[in-house]
C-alpha positions as CSV (number, residue, x, y, z in Angstrom):
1,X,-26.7,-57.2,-47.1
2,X,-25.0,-53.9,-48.2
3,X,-23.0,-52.0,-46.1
4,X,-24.0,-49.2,-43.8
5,X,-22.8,-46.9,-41.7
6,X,-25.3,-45.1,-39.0
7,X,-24.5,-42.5,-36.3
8,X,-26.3,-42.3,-33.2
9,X,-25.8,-39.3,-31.6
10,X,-25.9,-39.3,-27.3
11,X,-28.6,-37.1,-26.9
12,X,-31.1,-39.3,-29.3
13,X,-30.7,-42.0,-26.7
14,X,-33.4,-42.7,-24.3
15,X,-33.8,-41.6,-21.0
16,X,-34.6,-43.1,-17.7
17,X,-34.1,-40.7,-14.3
18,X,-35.2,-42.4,-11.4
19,X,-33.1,-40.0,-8.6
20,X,-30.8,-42.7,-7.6
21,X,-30.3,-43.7,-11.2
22,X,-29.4,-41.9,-14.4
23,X,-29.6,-44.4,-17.3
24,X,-29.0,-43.8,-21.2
25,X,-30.4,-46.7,-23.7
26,X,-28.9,-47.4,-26.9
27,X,-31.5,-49.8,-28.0
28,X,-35.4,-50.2,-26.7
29,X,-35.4,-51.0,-22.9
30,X,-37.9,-51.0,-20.1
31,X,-40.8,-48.5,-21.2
32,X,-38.8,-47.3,-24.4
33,X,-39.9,-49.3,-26.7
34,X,-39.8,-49.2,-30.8
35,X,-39.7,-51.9,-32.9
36,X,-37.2,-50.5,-35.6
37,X,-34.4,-50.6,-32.4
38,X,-34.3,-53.3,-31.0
39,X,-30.4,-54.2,-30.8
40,X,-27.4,-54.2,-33.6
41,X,-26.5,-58.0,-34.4
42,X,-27.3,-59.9,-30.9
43,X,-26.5,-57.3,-28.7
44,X,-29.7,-56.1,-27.7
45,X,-29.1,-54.1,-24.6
46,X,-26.0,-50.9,-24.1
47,X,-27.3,-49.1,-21.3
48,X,-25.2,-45.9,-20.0
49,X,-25.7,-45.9,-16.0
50,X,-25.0,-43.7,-13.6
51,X,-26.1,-44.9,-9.8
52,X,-25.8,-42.3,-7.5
53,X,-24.1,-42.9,-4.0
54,X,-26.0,-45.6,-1.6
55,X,-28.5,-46.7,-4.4
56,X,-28.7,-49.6,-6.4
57,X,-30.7,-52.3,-7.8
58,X,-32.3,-54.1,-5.8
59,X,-32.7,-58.1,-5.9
60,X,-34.3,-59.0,-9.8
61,X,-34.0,-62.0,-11.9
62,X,-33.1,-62.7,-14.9
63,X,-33.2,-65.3,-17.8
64,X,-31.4,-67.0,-20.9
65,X,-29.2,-64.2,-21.5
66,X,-25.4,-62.8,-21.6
67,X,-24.7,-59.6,-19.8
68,X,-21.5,-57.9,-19.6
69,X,-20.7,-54.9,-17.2
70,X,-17.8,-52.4,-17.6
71,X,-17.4,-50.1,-15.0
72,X,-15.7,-46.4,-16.0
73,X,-16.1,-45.0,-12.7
74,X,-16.3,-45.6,-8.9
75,X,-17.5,-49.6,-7.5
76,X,-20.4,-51.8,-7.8
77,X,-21.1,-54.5,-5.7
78,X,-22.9,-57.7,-7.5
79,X,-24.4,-60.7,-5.2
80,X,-26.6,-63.3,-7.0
81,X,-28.4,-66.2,-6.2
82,X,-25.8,-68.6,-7.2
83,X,-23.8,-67.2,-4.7
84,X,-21.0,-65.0,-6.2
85,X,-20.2,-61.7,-4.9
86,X,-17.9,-59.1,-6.5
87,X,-17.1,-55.4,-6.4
88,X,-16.5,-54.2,-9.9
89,X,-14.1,-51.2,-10.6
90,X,-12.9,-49.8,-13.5
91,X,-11.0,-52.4,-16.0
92,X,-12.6,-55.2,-14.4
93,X,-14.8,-57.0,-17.3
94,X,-17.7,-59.1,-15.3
95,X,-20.1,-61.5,-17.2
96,X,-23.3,-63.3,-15.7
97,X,-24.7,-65.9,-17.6
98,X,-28.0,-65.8,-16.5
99,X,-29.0,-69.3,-18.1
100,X,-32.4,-70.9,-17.1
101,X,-32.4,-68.4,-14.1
102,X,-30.2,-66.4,-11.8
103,X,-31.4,-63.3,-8.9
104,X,-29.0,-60.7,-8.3
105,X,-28.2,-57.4,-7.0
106,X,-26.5,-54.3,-8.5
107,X,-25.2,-51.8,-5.5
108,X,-23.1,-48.8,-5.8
109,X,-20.5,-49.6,-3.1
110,X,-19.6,-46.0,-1.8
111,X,-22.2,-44.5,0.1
112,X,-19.9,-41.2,-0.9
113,X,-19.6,-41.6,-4.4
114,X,-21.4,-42.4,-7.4
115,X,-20.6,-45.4,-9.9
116,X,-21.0,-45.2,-13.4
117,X,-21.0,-48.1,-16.2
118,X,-21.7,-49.8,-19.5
119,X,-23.7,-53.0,-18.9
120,X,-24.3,-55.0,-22.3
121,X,-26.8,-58.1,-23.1
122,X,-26.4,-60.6,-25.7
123,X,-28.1,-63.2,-26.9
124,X,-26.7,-66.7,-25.6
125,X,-26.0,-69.6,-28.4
126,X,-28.5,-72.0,-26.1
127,X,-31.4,-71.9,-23.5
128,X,-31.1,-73.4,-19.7
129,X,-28.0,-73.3,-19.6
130,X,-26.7,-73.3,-15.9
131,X,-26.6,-70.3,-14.7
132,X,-22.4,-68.7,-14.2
133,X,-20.7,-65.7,-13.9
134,X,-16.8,-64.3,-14.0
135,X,-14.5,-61.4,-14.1
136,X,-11.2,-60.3,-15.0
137,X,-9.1,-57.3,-14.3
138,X,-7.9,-56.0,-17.9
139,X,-6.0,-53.1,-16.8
140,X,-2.4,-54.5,-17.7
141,X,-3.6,-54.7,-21.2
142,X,-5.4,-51.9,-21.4
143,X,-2.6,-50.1,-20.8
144,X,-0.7,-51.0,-24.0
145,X,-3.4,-48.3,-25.8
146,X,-4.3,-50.9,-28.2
147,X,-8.2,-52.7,-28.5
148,X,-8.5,-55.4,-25.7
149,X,-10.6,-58.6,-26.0
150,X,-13.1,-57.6,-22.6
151,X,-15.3,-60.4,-23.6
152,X,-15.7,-63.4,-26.0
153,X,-17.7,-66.3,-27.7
154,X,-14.6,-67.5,-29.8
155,X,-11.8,-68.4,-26.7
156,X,-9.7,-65.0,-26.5
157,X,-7.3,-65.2,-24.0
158,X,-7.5,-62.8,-21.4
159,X,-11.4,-62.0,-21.9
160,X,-14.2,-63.3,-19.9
161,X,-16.2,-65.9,-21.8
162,X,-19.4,-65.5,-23.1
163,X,-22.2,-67.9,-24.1
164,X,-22.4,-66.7,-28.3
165,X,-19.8,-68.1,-30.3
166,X,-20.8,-64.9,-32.5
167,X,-19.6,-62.2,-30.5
168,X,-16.9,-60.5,-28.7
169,X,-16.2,-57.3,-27.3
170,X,-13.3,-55.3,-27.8
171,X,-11.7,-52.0,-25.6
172,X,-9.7,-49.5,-25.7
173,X,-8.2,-46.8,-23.5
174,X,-6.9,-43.8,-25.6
175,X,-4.5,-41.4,-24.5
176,X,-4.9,-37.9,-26.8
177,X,-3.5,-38.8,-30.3
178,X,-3.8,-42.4,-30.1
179,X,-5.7,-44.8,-33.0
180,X,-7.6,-48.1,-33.2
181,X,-8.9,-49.7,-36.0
182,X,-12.5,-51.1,-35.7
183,X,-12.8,-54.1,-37.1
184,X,-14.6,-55.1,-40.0
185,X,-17.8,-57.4,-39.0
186,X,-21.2,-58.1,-40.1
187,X,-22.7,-55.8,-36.9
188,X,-20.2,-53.7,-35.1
189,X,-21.5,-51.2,-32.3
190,X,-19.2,-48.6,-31.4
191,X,-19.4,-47.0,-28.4
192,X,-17.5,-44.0,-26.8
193,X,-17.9,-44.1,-23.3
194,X,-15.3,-41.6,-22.3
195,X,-13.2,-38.8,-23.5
196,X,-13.7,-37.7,-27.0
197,X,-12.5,-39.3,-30.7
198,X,-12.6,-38.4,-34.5
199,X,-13.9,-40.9,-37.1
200,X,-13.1,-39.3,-40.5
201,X,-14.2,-35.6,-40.6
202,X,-16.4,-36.5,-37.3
203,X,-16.0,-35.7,-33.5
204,X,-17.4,-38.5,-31.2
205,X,-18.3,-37.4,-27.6
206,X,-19.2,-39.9,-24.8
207,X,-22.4,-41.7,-25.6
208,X,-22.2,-40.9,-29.3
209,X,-22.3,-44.3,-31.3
210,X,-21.9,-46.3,-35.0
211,X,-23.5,-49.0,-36.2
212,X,-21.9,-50.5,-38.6
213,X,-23.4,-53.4,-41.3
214,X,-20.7,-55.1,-43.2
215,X,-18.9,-51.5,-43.6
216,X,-15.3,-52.6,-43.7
217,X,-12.6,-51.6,-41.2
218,X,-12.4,-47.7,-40.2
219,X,-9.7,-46.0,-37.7
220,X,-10.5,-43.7,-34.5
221,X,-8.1,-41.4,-32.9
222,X,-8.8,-39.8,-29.8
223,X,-8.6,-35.8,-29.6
224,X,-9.0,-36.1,-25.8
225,X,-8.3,-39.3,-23.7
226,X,-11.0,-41.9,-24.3
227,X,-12.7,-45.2,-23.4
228,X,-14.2,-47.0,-26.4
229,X,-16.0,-49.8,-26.0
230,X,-17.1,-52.0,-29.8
231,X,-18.9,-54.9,-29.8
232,X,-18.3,-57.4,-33.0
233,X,-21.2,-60.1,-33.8
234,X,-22.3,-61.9,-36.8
């Protein structure tokens, strides 16, 4: 395969407003729908939400799939059928396996505030799997201004674990001036959430992205304090 680089701007994304909830898709989700984007690698789902205060989703299930959420702002309180509970805040990496079947709910915890996050699917290496879930507070590493393994298929300490032996997800926190090197991959989705960063002679904002096929590494520095968020799968 040879390599490419493709920038998605923020605004390109698609759009769901619901009043309680402002979401941003990356890839085809819910009535957006077009077969030519359909996902980068095996992450198929990078939605931007934003869940205004006292709203939520509701009770939904789900099935054979990995899903990540990284919260940048305010709390959300998850509760599933498997019985886990757990109010997420920023540098808190949560994954729910949702294996051969898992209900849960997705609440914005302040009835004053909203919440805003990233929350990522991914293929899983197997079906009917049981169903499990997990999260880790990243924030002492995060700190070091350095990329983070948040999640992983391939045993990185500190991350949660994830179901796909082909894919890990890396972050950063930037303060103004500081750099990261993407790594190189076969699919790499970067994402800014936060803050602002140059790639080459270009100026990320928050919900710009790249996908990247085989392109080698490349360096980001942030021109204002940023979040970055890049995915890695085969």
């Amino acid at each position: 395969m040879s390599a490419t680089i493709e920038f998605r701007p923020a605004a390109e994304r698609y759009r769901t407003d619901l009043g309680w909830l402002q979401s941003w898709h990356s890839f085809s989700f819910g009535e957006h729908q077009d077969p030519a984007n359909r996902g980068h690698g095996q992450l198929l789902v990078s939605n931007d939400d934003t869940v205004r205060a006292g709203g939520g989703f509701g009770t939904h299930a789900h099935r054979d799939m990995e899903i990540v959420t990284w919260v940048l702002a305010g709390e959300l309180e998850h509760r599933d059928s498997e019985g886990h509970h757990g109010v997420l805040y920023p540098g808190l990496a949560q994954r729910m396996s949702a294996g051969r079947g898992i209900r849960h709910s997705e609440m914005n915890a302040s009835t004053e505030r909203d919440v805003h996050f990233v929350q990522m699917w991914v293929i899983p290496d197997a079906v009917g799997i049981d169903p499990g879930y997990e999260q880790r507070d990243l924030n002492g590493a995060l700190a070091g201004g350095v990329l983070v393994p948040l999640a992983s298929g391939q045993g990185h300490d500190g991350a949660v674990t994830i179901h796909q032996a082909g894919a890990v997800l890396w972050g950063a926190r930037l303060a103004v001036g500081g750099s990261i090197t993407v790594p190189d991959g076969g699919h790499v989705h970067v994402f800014v959430a936060t803050g602002s960063v140059t790639c080459g002679d270009r100026e990320m904002i928050p919900g710009d992205s790249l996908r990247l096929t085989d392109a080698g590494e490349m360096t980001l520095t942030a021109h204002a304090a940023a979040e970055i968020l890049v995915w890695v799968t085969t």
